[in-house]
C-alpha positions as CSV (number, residue, x, y, z in Angstrom):
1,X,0.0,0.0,0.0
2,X,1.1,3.6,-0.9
3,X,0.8,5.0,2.6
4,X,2.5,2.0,4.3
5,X,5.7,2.9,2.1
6,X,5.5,6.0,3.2
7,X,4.2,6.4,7.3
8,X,5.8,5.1,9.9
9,X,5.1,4.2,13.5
10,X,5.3,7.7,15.9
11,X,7.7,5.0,18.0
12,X,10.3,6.0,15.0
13,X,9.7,9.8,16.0
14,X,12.2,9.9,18.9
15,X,15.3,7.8,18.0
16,X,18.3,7.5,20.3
17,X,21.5,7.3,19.0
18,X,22.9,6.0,22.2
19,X,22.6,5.8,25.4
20,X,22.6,9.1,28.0
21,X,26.0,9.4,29.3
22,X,27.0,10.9,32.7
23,X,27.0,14.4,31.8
24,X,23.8,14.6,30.6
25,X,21.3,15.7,33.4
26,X,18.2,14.2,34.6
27,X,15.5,16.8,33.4
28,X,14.3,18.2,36.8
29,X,10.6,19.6,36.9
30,X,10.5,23.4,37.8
31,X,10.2,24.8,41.0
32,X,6.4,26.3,39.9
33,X,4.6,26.8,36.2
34,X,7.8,28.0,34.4
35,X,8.1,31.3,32.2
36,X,8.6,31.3,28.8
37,X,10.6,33.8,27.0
38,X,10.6,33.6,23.5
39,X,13.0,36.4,21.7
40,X,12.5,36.2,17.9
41,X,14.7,38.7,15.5
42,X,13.5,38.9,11.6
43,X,15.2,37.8,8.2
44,X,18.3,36.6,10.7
45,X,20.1,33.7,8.7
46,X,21.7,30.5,10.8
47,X,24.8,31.6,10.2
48,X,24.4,35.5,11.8
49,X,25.1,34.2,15.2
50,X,28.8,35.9,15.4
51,X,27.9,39.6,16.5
52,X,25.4,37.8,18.9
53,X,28.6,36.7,21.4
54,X,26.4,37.8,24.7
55,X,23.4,35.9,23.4
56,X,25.6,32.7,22.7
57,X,27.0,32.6,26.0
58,X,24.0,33.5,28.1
59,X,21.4,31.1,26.1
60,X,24.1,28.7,23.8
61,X,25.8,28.1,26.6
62,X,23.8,28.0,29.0
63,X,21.4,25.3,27.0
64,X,21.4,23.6,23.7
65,X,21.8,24.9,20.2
66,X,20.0,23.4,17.7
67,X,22.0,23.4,14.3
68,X,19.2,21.4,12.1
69,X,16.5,24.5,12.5
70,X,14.1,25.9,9.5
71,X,10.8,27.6,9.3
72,X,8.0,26.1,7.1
73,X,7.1,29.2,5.1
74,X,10.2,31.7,4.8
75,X,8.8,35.4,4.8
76,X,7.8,37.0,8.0
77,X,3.2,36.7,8.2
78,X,3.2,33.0,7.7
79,X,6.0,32.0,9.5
80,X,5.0,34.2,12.9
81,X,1.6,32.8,12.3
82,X,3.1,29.0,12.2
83,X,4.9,30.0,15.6
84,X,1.3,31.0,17.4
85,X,-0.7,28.5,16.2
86,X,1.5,25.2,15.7
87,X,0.3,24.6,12.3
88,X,1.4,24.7,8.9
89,X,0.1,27.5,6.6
90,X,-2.0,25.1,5.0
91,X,-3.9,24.4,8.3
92,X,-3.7,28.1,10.6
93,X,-5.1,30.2,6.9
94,X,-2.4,32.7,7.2
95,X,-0.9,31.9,3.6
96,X,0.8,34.9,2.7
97,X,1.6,38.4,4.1
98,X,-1.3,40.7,3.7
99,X,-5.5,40.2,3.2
100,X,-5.8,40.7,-0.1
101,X,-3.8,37.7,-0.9
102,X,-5.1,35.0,1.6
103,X,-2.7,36.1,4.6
104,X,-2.1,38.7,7.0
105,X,-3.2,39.9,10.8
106,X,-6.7,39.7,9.6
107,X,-6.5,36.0,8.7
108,X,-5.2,34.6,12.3
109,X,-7.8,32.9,13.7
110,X,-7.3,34.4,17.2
111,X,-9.9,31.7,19.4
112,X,-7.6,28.9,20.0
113,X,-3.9,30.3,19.7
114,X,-0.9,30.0,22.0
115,X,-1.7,33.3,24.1
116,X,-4.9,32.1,24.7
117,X,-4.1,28.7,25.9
118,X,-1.3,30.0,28.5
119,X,-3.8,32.9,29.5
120,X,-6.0,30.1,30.3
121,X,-3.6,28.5,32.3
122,X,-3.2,31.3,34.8
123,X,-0.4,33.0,32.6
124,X,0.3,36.5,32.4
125,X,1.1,37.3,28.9
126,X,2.7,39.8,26.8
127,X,3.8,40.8,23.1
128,X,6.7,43.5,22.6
129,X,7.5,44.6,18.9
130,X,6.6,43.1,15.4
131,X,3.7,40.8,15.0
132,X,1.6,40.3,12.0
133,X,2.3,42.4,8.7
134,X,-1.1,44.4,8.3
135,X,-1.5,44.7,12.2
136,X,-3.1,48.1,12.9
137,X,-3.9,48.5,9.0
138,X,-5.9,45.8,8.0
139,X,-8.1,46.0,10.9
140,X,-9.7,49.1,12.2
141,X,-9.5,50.5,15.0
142,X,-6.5,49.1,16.1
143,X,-7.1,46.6,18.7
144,X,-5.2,43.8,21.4
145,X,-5.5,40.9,20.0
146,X,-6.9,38.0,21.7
147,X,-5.2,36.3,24.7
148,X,-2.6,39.2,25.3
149,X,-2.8,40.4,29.3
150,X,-0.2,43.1,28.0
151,X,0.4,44.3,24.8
152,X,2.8,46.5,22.9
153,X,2.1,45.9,18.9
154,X,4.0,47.9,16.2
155,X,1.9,49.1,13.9
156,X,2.4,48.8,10.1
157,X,3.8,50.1,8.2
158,X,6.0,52.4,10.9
159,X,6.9,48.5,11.9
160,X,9.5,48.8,9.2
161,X,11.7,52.3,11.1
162,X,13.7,52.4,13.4
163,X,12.4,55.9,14.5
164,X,8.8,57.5,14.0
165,X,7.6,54.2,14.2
166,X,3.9,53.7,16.6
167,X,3.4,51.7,19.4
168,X,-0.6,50.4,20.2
169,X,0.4,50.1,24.1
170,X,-2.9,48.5,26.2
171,X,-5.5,50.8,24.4
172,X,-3.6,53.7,23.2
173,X,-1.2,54.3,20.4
174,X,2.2,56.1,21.3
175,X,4.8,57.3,18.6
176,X,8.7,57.0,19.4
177,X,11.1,59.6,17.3
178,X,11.2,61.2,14.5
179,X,12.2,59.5,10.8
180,X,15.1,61.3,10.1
181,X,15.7,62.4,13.8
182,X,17.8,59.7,14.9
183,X,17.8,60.4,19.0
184,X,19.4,57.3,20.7
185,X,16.7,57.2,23.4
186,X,14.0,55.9,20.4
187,X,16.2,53.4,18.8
188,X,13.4,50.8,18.3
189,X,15.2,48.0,19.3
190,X,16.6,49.3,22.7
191,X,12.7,50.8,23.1
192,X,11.5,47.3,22.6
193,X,14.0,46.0,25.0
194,X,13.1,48.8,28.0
195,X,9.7,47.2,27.9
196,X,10.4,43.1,27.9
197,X,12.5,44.6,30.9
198,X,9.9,46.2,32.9
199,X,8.0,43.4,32.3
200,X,9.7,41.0,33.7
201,X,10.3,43.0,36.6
202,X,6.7,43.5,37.4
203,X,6.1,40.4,36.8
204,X,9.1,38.3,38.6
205,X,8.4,37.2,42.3
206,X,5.5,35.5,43.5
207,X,2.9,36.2,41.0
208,X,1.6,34.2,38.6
209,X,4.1,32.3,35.3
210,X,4.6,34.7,32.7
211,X,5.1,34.4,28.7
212,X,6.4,37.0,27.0
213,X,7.4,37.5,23.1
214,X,9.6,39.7,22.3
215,X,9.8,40.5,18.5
216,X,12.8,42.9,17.3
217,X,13.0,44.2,13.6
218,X,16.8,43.9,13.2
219,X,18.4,42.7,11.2
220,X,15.2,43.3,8.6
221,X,15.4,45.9,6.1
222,X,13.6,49.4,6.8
223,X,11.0,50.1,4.5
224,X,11.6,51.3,1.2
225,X,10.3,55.2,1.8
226,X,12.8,54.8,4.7
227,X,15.5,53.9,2.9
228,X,14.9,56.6,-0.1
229,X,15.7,59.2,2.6
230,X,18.0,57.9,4.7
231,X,20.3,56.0,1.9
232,X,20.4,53.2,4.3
233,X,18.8,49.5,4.0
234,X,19.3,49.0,7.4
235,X,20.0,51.4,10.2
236,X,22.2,49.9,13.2
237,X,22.0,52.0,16.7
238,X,24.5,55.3,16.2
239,X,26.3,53.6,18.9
240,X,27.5,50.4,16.5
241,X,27.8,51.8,13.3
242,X,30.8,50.4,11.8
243,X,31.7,48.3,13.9
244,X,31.6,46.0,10.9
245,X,33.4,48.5,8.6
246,X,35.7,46.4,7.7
247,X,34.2,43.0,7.8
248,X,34.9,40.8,4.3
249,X,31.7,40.1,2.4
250,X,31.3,36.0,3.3
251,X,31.6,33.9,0.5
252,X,30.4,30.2,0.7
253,X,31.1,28.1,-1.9
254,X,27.3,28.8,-3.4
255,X,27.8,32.9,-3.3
256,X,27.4,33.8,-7.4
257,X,27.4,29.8,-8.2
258,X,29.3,30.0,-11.7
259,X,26.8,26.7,-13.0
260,X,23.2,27.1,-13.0
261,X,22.2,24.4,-15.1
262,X,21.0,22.7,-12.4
263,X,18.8,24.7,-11.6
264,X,15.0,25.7,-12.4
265,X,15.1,27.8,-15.6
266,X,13.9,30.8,-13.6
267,X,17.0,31.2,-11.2
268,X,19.8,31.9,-13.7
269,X,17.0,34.0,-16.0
270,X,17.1,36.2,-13.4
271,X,19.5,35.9,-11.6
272,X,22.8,36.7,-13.4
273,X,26.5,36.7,-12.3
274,X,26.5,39.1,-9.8
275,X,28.5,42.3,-10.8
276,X,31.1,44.3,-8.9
277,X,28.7,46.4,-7.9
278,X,26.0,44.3,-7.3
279,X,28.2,43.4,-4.6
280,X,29.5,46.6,-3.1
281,X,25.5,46.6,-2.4
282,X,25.7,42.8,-0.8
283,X,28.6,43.7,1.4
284,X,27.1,47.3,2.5
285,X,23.9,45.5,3.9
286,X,25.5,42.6,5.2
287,X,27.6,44.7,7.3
288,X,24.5,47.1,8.0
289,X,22.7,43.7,8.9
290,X,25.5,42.5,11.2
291,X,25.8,46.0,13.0
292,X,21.9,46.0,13.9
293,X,22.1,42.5,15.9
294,X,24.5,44.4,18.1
295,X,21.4,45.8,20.1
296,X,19.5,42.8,19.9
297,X,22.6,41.4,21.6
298,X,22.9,43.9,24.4
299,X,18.7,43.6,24.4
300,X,19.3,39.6,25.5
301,X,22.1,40.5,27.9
302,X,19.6,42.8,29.6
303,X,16.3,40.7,29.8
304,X,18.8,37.2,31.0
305,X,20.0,40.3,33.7
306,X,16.5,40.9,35.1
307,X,15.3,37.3,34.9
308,X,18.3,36.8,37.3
309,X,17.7,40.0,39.4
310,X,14.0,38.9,40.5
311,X,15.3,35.1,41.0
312,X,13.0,34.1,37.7
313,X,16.1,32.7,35.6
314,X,16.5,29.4,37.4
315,X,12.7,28.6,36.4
316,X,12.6,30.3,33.0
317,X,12.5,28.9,29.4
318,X,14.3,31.2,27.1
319,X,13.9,30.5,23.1
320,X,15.9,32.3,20.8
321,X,15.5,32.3,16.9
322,X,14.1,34.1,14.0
323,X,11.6,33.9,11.6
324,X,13.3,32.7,8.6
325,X,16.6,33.7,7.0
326,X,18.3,35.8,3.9
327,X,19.7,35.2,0.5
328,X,23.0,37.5,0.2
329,X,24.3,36.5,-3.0
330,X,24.1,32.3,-2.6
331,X,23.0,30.4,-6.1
332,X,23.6,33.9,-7.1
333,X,20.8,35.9,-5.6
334,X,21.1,39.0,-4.3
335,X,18.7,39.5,-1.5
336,X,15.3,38.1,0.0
337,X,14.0,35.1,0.8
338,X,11.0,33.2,-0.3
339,X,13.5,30.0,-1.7
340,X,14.3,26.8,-0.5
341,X,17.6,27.1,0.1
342,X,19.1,26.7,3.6
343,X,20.0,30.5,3.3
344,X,16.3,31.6,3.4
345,X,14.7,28.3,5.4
346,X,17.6,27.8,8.2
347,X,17.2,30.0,11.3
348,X,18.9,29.8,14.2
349,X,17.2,28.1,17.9
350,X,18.5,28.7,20.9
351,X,17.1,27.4,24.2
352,X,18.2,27.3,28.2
353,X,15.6,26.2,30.5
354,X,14.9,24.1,33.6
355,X,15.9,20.4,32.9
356,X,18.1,21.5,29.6
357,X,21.9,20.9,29.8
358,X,24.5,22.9,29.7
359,X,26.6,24.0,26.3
360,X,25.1,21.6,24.1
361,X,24.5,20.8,20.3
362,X,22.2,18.8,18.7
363,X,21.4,17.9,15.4
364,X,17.9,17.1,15.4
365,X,15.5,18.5,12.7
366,X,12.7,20.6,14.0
367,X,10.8,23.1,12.5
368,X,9.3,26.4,14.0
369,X,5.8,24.3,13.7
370,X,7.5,23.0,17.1
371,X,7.6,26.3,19.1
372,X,4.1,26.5,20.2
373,X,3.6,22.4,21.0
374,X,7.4,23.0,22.6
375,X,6.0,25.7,25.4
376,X,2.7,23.6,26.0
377,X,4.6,20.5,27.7
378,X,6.9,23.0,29.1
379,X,4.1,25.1,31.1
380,X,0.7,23.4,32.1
381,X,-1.6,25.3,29.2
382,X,-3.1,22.6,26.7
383,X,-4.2,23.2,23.2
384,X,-8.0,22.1,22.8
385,X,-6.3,20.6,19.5
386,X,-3.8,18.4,18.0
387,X,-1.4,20.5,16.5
388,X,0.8,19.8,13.3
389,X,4.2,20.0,15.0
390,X,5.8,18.1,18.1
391,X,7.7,19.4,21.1
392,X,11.6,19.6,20.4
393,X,12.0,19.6,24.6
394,X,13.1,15.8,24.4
395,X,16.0,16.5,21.8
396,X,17.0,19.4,23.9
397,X,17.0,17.4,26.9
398,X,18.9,14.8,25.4
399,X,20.9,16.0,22.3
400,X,21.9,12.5,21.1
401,X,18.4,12.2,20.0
402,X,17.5,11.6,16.7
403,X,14.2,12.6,14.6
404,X,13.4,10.3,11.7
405,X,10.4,13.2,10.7
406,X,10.5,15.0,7.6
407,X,9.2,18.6,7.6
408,X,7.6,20.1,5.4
409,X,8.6,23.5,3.1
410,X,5.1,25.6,1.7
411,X,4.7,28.7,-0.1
412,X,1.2,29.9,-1.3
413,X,2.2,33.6,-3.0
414,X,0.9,34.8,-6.2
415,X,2.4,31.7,-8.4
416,X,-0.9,30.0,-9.0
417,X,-0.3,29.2,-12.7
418,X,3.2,28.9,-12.4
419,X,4.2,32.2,-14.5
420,X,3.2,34.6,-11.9
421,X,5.5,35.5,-9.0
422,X,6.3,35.3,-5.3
423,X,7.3,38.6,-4.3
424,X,6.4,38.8,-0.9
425,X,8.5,40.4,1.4
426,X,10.2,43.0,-0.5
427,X,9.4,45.8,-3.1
428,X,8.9,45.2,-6.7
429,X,12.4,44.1,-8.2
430,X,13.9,43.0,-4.9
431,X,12.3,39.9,-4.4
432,X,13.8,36.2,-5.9
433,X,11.4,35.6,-8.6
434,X,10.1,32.3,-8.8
435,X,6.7,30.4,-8.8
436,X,5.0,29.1,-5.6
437,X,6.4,26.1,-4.0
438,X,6.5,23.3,-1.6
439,X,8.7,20.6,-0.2
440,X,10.1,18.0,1.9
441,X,12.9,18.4,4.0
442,X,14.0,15.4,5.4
443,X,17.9,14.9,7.4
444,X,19.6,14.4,4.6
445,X,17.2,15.3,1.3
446,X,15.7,18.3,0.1
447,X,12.9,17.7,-2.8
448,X,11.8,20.7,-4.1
449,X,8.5,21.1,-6.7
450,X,7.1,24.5,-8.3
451,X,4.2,25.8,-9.5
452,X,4.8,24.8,-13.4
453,X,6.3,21.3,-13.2
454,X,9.8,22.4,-12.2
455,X,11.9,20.3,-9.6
456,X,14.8,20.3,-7.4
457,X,16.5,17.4,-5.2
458,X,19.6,17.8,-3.0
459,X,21.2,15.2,-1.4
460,X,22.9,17.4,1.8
461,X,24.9,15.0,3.0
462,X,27.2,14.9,-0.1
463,X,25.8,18.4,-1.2
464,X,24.9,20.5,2.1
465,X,25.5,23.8,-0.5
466,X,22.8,22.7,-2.6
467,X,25.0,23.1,-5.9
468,X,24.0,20.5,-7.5
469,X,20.4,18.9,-7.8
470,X,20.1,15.5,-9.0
471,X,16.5,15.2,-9.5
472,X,17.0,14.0,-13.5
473,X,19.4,11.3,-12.2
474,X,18.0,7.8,-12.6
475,X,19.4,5.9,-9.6
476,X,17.0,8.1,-7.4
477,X,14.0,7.7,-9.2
478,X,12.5,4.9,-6.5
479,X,13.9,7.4,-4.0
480,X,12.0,10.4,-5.7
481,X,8.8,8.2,-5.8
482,X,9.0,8.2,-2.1
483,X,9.4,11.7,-1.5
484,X,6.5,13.2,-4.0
485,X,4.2,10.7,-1.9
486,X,5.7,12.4,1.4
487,X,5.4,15.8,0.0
488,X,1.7,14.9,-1.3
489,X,0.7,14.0,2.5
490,X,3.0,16.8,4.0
491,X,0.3,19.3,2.0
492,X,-2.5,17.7,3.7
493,X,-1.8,16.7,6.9
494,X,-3.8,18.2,9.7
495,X,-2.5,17.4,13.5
496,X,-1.0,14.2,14.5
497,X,-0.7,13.0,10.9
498,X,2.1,15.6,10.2
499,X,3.9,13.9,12.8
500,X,3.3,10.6,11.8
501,X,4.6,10.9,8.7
502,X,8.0,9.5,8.5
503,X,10.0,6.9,6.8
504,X,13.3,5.6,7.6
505,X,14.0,4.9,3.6
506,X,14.4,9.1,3.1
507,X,16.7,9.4,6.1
């Protein structure tokens, strides 16, 4: 039978490579309901950990990095929206950024979401910073969103500055700064950090669990009126600026791949060698990019400071990632994201937490479907439903776990009939453009298929820079088989069957 080649057992889910050694704790249950802190940054590829050395120490070290981490759908609305609700795109309806193209703040369904389950459970909770693109635009007047006990939204599109940007703060909407007047004091990010401070300290000590997310800008573009004025894609804090002056442009053996034959036709149509100054423009936002996580930095520092001033740190969950990553010139495209390369789809995870060891990696794949089913067995807040991902506590608890689960990759966009483009996420012209997509990532494959027929298949263990796709060669054609049929369930799934899907054939 088709699905028997294809599902297996949710026994193959969690599969240890080993035994747990010595230095590997026995989880220990917290003290009371445990916060959770979860600190998300936007557009931050895996690999822009190094300005981030306090948050590294403070939350890397202190826990367990996870180095197998992607997002589902790779452009901000859908991806935030996967984080709230557990689900894929497919299943939580927000399949793109804005209303008017099947996405947005106006398509959360906000009834049954992760606020509302840990309000529910006696948690105070709280949202600092970015949340859905369209929130205060799309629906009028501005308003909390369900399940919030505090709430501090930016409004779009001032989301996208990093001064004369609005607030909606508890009822009433407050603006920080001027556009152009760049006074320190507004600097969005350090604003957004004052608040997940005072937070905590209101509510560390003997009052109920907290959960608070904490959603900075940087290192995400300004918008494009902003950047006709200033000259600037990205604006670091005065205080950091260039820092990274002299910082070579990073060049992985994909950056301005010289053979693109491989490739879908659309990539190397547009897409061509990149010129000198093409990247002159690569390098200046890279290192603007790079100099804007230097708040974000000093921003964790701060909040893992106040967690440990009112004796909350000890019983705290703290989850640090981002909502999907960044082409910079990989497989020769310039900027953006929306692809399924590991540049656009890997993000980084972070987490330190009661009963998580010390200074660890793991290699686990998980998915940011996990966050929400993650911080339901960590508190005692249940979800009325099954949701589409699993908790990665166990592989964080024990890193020599193994996941035999493939996840799954979904775009929705404007590529219905395969000649239109996805463009979301940037201005006309800066935006990779291909048709709408989907795929299956499993640990060592990538099968990619477009709107229009066009494929892609990776093997990462002998190809981890996607260079070359091998989806024409005929020894993998029984291995193909098997992935379309994981892909075509993947699409689908609602709930536990997501989880269920696996097959140790595709490892």
């Amino acid at each position: 039978m088709r699905r028997a080649a294809v599902l297996a057992t949710a026994a193959l889910l969690h599969l240890p490579i080993g035994g747990t050694s010595a230095q590997d704790p026995e989880p220990q249950p917290a003290a009371r309901g445990p916060n959770v802190v979860v600190i998300m940054t936007d557009d931050q590829r895996y690999d822009d950990m190094g300005p981030l050395t306090r948050t590294r120490a403070l939350i890397g070290d202190a826990g367990v990095s996870f180095t197998r981490s992607y997002v589902s759908y790779p452009v901000c609305c859908p991806s935030r929206a996967t984080f709230f609700t557990g689900q894929y795109a497919h299943n939580n309806g927000v399949r793109c950024l804005y209303f008017a193209c099947g996405g947005g703040y106006r398509s959360l369904k906000q009834k049954e979401y992760l606020p509302v389950w840990l309000e529910r459970a006696g948690y105070a909770t709280a949202h600092i910073g970015k949340f859905l693109n369209g929130y205060g635009k799309e629906v009028l007047p501005v308003d909390v969103p369900n399940g919030w006990t505090e709430w501090y939204g930016l409004i779009d599109h001032s989301t996208y500055r990093m001064w004369g940007y609005d607030i909606f703060e508890n009822g009433e909407r407050h603006t920080y700064g001027r556009l152009l007047r760049e006074f320190p004091r507004y600097y969005q990010t350090d604003v957004l950090t004052k608040k997940a401070v005072d937070f905590i300290r209101r509510r560390g000590g003997d009052g109920p669990p907290f959960f608070l997310s904490l959603a900075y800008l940087a290192p995400h573009h300004e918008s494009g009126h902003t950047q006709q004025l200033t000259g600037k894609l990205v604006r670091p804090a005065p205080r950091h600026r260039g820092r990274f002056a002299h910082m070579p442009l990073p060049r992985p053996p994909n950056y301005n791949e010289a053979d693109m034959s491989d490739k879908p036709w659309f990539y190397p149509h547009w897409n061509r060698p990149i010129s000198s100054k093409r990247e002159a423009a690569i390098l200046k936002r890279t290192r603007e990019r790079r100099e804007s996580l230097l708040a974000v930095d000093e921003g964790v520092e701060r909040i893992i400071g106040e967690l440990r001033r009112t004796g909350e740190l000890d019983n705290t969950y703290v989850i640090f990632t981002s909502d999907h990553g960044f082409m910079q010139g990989e497989h020769r495209i310039p900027q953006g994201k929306m692809v399924p390369y590991d540049p656009s789809t890997q993000v980084p995870l972070l987490i330190r937490g009661p009963g998580i060891p010390r200074g660890r990696r793991t290699k686990a794949l998980v998915g940011n479907v996990d966050l929400a089913p993650t911080i339901l067995e960590a508190t005692p807040a249940r979800s009325p439903r099954t949701l589409d991902g699993r908790s990665f506590l166990p592989f964080a608890r024990n890193v020599r776990l193994r996941s035999l689960r493939p996840l799954l990759h979904e775009t929705a966009g404007q590529g219905a009939k395969g000649r239109t483009n996805t463009r979301e996420g940037g201005t006309r012209g800066t935006q990779p453009r291909v048709p709408a997509w989907s795929a299956v990532r499993t640990t060592r494959w990538l099968y990619v298929e477009y709107t229009g027929g066009q494929r892609e298949l990776y093997d990462l263990k002998r190809d981890p820079w996607e260079r070359n796709s091998v989806v024409g060669d005929p020894r993998l054609r029984t291995r193909i088989r098997t992935l379309r049929r994981i892909l075509q369930d993947l699409r689908k799934c609602r709930g536990a069957s997501c989880a269920e899907i696996a097959s140790a054939s595709v490892r």
